[in-house]
C-alpha positions as CSV (number, residue, x, y, z in Angstrom):
1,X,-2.4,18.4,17.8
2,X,0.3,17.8,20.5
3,X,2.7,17.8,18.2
4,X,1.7,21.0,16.5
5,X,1.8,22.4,20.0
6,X,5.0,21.7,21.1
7,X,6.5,22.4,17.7
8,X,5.2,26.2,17.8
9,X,7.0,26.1,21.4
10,X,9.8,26.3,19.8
11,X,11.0,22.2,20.0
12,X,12.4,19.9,17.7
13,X,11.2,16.4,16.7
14,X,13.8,14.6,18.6
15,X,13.4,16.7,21.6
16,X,9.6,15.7,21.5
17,X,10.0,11.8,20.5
18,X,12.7,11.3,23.3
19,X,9.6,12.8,25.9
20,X,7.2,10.9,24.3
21,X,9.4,7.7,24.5
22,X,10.3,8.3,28.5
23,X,6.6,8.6,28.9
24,X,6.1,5.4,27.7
25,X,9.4,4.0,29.3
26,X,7.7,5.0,32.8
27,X,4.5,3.1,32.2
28,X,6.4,0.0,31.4
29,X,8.1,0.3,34.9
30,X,5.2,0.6,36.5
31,X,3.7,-2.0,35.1
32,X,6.9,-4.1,35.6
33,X,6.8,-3.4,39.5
34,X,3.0,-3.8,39.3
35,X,4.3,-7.4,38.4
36,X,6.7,-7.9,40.8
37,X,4.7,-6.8,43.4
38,X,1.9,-9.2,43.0
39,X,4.5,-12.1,42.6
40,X,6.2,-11.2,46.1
41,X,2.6,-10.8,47.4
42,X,1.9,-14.5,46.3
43,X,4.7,-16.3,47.4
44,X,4.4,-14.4,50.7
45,X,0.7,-15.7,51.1
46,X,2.2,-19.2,50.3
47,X,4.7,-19.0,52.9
48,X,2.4,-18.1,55.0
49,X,0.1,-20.7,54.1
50,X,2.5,-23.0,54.8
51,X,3.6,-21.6,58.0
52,X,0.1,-22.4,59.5
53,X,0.2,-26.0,58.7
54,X,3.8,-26.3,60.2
55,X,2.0,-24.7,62.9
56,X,-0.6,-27.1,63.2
57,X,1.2,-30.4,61.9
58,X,4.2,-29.8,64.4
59,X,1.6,-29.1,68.1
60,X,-1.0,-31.7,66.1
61,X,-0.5,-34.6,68.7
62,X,-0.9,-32.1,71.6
63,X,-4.1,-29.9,69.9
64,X,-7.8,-31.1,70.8
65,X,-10.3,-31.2,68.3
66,X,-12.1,-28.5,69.0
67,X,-9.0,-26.4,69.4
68,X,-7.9,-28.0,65.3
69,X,-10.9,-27.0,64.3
70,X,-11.5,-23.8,65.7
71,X,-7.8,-22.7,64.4
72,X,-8.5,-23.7,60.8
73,X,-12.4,-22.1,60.5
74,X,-10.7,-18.8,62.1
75,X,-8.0,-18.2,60.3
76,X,-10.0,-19.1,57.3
77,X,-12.5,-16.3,58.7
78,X,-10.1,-13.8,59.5
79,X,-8.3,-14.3,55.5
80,X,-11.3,-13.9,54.3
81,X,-12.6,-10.8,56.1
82,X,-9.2,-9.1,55.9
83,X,-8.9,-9.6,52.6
84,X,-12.7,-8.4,51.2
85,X,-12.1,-5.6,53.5
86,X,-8.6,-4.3,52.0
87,X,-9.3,-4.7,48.4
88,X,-13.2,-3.5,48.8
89,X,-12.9,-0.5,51.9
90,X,-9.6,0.4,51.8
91,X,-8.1,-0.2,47.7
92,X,-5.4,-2.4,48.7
93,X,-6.3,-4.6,45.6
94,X,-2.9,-6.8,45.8
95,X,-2.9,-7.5,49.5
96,X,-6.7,-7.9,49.4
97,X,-6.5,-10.6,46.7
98,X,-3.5,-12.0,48.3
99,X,-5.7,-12.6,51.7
100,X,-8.7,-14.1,49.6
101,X,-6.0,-16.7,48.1
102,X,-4.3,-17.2,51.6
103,X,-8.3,-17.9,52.6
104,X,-8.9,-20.5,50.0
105,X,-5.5,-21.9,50.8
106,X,-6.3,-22.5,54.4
107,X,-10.3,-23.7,53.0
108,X,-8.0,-26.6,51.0
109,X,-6.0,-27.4,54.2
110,X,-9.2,-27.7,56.3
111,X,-10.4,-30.2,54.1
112,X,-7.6,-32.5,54.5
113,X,-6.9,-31.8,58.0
114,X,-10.7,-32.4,58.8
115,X,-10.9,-35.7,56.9
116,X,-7.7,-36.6,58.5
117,X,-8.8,-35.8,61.9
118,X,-12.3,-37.7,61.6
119,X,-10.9,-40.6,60.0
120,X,-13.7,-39.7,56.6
121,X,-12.6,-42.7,54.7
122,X,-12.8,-42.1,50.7
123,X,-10.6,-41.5,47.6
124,X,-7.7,-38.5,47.8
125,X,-9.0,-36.8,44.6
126,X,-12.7,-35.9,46.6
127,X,-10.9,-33.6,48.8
128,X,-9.3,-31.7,45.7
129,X,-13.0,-31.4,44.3
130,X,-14.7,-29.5,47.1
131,X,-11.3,-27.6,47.3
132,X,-12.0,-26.7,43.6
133,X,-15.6,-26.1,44.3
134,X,-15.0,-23.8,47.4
135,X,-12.5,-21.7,45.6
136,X,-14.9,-21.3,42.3
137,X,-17.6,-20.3,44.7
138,X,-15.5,-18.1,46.6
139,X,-13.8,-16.8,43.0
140,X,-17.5,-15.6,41.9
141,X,-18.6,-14.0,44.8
142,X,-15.7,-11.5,45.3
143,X,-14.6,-11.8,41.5
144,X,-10.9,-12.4,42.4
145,X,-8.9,-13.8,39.1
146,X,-6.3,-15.8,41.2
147,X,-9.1,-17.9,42.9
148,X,-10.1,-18.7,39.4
149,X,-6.5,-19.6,38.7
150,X,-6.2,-21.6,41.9
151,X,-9.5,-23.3,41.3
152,X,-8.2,-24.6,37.9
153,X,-4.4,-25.7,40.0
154,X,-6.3,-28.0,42.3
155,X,-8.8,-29.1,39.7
156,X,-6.1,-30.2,37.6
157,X,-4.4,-32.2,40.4
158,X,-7.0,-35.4,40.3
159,X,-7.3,-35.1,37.1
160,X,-3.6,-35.5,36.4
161,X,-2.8,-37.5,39.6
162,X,-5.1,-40.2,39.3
163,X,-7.6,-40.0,36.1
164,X,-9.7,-43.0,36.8
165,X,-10.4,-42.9,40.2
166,X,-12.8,-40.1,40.3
């Protein structure tokens, strides 16, 4: 029908199969710097993952315990609030999900940091567990995809690291 349409409008074949192939030339650009975007997004929640435990491990001697704590269940709070309310309120899927993973991040640091902290004597692959457990919970209740795909990343780890310990 579009064809047809165009064609009594006077153009030729080519003219309409070179539109037709820009068309699809502009979705695959978009989809590309959908791509990209969401990569950047990542490694920037990384980086910033990992600036908060340079944060922490570098004033660790000088930090109280309540002060440890406090900064670990409040960032954890504040990723996790930011994040539901971008992607959820305001349609900012990517950053939203990028917050959520930063979240869970900082829910796997806690873990160790805590244990560390308390001196909670028992095997390195435990903390990996309830790291995979938290981000599956977390995963299902705001039905983020890269939980799901960080859950199965620190699942993996015990499995890999130390198969007969668990």
């Amino acid at each position: 029908e579009i064809y047809k349409e165009l064609l009594s409008q006077g153009l030729g074949i080519d003219v309409i199969q070179d539109a037709f192939n820009q068309t699809t030339t502009k979705e695959e650009k978009e989809d590309t710097q959908r791509r990209v975007i969401r990569i950047i997004v990542t490694i920037g929640v990384i980086l910033i993952g990992v600036g908060i435990f340079s944060f922490i491990a570098a004033n660790w001697q000088e930090m109280t315990k309540p002060i440890k704590i406090s900064i670990i269940v409040i960032t954890m709070l504040a990723s996790y609030t930011g994040g539901w309310l971008l992607r959820e309120k305001w349609h900012y899927e990517k950053t939203g999900e990028a917050l959520l993973l930063l979240g869970s991040i900082i829910y796997g640091a806690g873990i160790f940091l805590v244990a560390q902290m308390f001196h909670i004597r028992g095997n390195w692959p435990d903390g990996f567990i309830l790291w995979m457990i938290g981000a599956i919970a977390m995963a299902f209740a705001t039905e983020s995809f890269p939980l799901f795909y960080l859950a199965i990343l620190v699942g993996a780890v015990p499995i890999v690291g130390h198969p007969f310990g668990i």
